[in-house]
C-alpha positions in Angstrom: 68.9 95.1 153.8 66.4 97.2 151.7 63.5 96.0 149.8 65.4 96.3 146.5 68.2 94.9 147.9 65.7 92.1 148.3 63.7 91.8 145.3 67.3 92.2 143.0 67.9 88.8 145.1 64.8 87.2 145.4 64.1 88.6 141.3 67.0 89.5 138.9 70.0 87.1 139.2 69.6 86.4 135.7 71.1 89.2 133.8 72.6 87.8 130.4 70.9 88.1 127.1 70.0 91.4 125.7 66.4 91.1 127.1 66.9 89.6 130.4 69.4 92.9 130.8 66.9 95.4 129.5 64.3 94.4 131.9 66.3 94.4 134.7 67.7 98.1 133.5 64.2 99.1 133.6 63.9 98.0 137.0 66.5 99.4 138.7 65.2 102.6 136.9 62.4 102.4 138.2 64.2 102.1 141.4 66.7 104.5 141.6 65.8 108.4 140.4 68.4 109.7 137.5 70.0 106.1 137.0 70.7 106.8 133.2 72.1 104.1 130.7 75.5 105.3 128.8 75.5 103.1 125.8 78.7 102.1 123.9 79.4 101.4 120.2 81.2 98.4 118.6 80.1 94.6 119.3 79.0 93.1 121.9 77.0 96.4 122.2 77.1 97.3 126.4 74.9 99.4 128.1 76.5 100.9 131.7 74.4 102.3 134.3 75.2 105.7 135.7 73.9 107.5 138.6 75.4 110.7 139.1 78.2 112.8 137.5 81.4 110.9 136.6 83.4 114.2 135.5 83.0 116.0 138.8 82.5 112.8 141.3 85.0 112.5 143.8 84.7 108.2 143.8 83.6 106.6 141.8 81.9 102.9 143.4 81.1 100.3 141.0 79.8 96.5 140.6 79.1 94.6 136.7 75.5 93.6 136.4 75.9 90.9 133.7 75.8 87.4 134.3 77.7 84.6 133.3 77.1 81.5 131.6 76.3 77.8 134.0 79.5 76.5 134.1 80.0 72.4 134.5 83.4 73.6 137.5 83.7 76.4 139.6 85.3 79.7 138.5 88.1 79.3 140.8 90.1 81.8 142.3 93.3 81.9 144.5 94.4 85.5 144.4 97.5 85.3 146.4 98.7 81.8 145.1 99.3 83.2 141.3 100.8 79.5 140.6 97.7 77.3 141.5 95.2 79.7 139.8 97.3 79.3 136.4 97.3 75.4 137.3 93.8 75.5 137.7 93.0 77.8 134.3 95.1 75.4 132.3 93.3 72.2 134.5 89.8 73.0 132.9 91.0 73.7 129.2 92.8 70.3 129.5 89.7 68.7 128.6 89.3 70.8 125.3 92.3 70.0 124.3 92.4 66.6 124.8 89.2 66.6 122.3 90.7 68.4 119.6 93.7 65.8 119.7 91.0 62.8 119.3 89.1 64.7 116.6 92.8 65.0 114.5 93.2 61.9 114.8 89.5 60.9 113.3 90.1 63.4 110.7 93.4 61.7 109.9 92.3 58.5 109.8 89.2 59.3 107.5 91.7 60.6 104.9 91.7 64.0 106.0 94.9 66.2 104.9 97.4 66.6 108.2 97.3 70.3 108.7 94.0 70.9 107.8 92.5 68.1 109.8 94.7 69.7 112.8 93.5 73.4 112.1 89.9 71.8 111.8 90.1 70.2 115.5 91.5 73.3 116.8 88.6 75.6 115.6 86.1 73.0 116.7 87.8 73.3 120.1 88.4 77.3 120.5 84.3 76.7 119.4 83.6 75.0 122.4 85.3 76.9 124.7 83.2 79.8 123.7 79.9 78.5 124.0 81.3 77.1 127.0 82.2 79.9 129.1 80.1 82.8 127.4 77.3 81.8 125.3 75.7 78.8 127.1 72.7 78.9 129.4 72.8 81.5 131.4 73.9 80.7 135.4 70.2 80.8 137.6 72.6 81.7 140.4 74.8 84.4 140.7 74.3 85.6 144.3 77.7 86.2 144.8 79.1 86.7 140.9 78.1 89.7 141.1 74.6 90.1 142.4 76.2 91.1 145.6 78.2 93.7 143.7 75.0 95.2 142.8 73.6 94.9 146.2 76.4 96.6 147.6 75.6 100.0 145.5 72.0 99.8 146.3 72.8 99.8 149.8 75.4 102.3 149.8 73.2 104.7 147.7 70.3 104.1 150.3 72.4 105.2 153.3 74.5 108.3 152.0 73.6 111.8 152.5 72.5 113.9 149.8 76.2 116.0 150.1 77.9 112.7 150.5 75.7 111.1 146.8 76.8 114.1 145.5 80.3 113.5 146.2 80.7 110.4 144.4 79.7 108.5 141.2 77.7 105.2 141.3 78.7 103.0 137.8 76.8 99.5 136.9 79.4 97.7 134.4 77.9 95.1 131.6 79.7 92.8 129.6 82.4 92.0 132.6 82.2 88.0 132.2 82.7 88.6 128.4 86.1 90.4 129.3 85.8 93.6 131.1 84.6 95.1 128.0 82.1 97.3 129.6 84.7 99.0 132.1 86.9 99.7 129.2 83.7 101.6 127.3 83.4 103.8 130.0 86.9 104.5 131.0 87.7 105.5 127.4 84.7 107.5 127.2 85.7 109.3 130.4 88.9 109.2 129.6 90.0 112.3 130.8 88.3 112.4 134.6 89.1 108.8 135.2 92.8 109.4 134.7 93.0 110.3 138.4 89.3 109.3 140.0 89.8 106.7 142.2 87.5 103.7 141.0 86.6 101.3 144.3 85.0 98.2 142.4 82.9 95.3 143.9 82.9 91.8 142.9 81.9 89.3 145.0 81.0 90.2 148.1 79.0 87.8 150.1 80.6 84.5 150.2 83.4 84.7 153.1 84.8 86.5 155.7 87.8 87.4 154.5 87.7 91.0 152.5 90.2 91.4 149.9 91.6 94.9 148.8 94.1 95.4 146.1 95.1 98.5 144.9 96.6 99.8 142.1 99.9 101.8 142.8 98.5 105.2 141.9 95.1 104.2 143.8 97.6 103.6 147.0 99.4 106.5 146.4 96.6 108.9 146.6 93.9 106.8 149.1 96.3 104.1 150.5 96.0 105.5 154.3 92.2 105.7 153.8 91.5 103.0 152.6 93.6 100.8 155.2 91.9 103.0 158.2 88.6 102.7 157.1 88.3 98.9 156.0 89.7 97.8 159.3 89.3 94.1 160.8 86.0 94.3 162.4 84.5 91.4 164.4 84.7 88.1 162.2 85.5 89.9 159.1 89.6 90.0 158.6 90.5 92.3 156.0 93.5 92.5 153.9 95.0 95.3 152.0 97.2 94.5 148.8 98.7 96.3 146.3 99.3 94.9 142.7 102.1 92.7 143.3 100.7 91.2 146.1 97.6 89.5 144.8 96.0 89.0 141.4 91.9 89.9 141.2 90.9 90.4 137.7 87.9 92.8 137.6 87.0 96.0 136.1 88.7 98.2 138.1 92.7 97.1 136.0 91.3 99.0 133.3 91.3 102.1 135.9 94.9 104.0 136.9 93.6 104.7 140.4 91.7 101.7 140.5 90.5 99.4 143.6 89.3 96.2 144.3 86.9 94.8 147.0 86.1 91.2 146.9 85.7 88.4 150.2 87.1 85.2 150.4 87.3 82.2 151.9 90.4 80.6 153.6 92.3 77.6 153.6 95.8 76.7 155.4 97.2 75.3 152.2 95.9 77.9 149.5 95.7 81.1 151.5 92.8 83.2 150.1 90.1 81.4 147.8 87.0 82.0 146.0 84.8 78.9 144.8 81.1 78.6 143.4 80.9 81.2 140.8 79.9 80.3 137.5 78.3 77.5 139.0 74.5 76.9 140.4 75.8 76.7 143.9 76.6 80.3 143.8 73.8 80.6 146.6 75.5 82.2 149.7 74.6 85.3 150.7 76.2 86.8 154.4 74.1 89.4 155.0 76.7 90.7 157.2 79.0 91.9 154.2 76.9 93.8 152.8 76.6 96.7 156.2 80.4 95.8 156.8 81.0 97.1 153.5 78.8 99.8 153.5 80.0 101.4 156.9 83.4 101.1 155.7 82.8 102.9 152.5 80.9 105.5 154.5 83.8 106.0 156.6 86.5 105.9 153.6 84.7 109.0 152.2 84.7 111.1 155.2 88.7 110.3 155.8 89.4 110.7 152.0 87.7 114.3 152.4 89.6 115.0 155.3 92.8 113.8 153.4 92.0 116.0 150.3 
């Protein structure tokens, strides 16, 4: 890896609040010549990180760069079991609901009027679940979710040619953990070229061996053969190429037509594909090894998507 793939490690996993992500932008300035910051209107106010020229690019490779919120359970993810990753959703907010039944039935009991004691609980719950899962203390380690994302770009920027850099477009996302909100700035601000740019998102990258790759239909349309050449198996890492019916992996790139997603996994004979540890402090793995895997195979996807074109 590169120094700044380093120091973003070793430095800057804590990206959340406003400040913690302006110092980090200023940073990766300093880093990386012409990274400019595209900021959107509305609330929560998002700044994306652009290097290069999103109306001309022929690619367009992006990671998110905010952080999430410490978690008390894992962010748990079984893309190609759609059943047990519903199960699980509805498994953590079973809790929260269980404590706006209990506070009803206070309310009740202290002489509180049925409905409103019910509506009461239910705010006080939809409260917690908030603070819960975006607003509390910020996660001290995000190696995987999505430090790696960010790592990834680095890297890739570091290797390419100048012709090839100038080939493609290199997009930072904020505001992914508080609902891909930051993605959907920037597609409807570059509404017209990302129609048909193909979009080749990554999130979470370095915990696993197994490399994920779903595709929208119009993304496999135009890049399927590429993209299946030139993310082959290789060594240890399996790969596996899905389009949207045939695994679920909610990132930035579903608010993108041509859009594609890159993520590794772990495996397990009962749930297939599975991703654990985010959102959690024991979001400490980093494989080294994904990082050039992934890099030489999105050095290779450009060349055979030129050739293609």
């Amino acid at each position: 890896m590169t120094e700044l793939s380093r120091e973003i490690l070793r430095d800057w996993q804590v990206r959340k609040t406003k400040e913690q992500k302006s110092r980090f932008i200023a940073f990766l300035q300093s880093r990386l010549d012409g990274l400019q910051a595209e900021e959107g209107k509305g609330w929560p106010r998002c700044r994306n990180l652009v290097l290069g020229d999103p109306e001309s690019a022929e690619v367009v490779f992006t990671a998110h760069y905010d952080t999430c919120a410490r978690l008390p359970f894992p962010n748990f993810i079984t893309p190609k079991n759609l059943l047990v990753y519903l199960l699980y959703q509805l498994l953590i907010l079973l809790p929260f609901f269980a404590a706006a039944a209990l506070l009803a039935w206070v309310l009740i009991r202290l002489g509180v009027h049925g409905p409103l004691s019910f509506m009461l609980a239910w705010f006080a719950a939809l409260a917690a679940i908030l603070y819960v899962f975006l607003l509390g203390p910020a996660n001290p380690h995000t190696v995987n979710d999505n430090t790696s994302g960010i790592v990834t770009l680095c890297e890739l920027i570091g290797t390419l040619s100048e012709e090839e850099r100038a080939r493609c477009a290199f997009v930072f996302f904020d505001h992914e953990e508080s609902g891909l909100i930051g993605s959907s700035v920037f597609a409807s601000r570059h509404r017209k070229a990302m129609k048909e740019r193909l979009v080749i998102n990554f999130d979470c990258v370095s915990d696993g061996d197994h490399v994920l790759i779903v595709q929208s239909r119009r993304a496999k349309k135009r890049a399927g053969a590429a993209l299946e050449q030139a993310f082959a198996s290789a060594g240890d890492k399996q790969t596996y190429l899905e389009g949207p019916l045939g695994a679920f992996y909610p990132s930035d790139q579903v608010n993108f037509r041509c859009g594609v997603a890159v993520a590794v996994m772990n495996r397990s004979p009962l749930l297939g594909l599975y991703m654990a540890r985010i959102h959690t402090a024991k979001d400490t793995v980093c494989d080294e090894r994904n990082f050039s895997f992934l890099v030489e195979c999105a050095q290779r996807f450009l060349r055979l998507y030129r050739a293609e074109k």
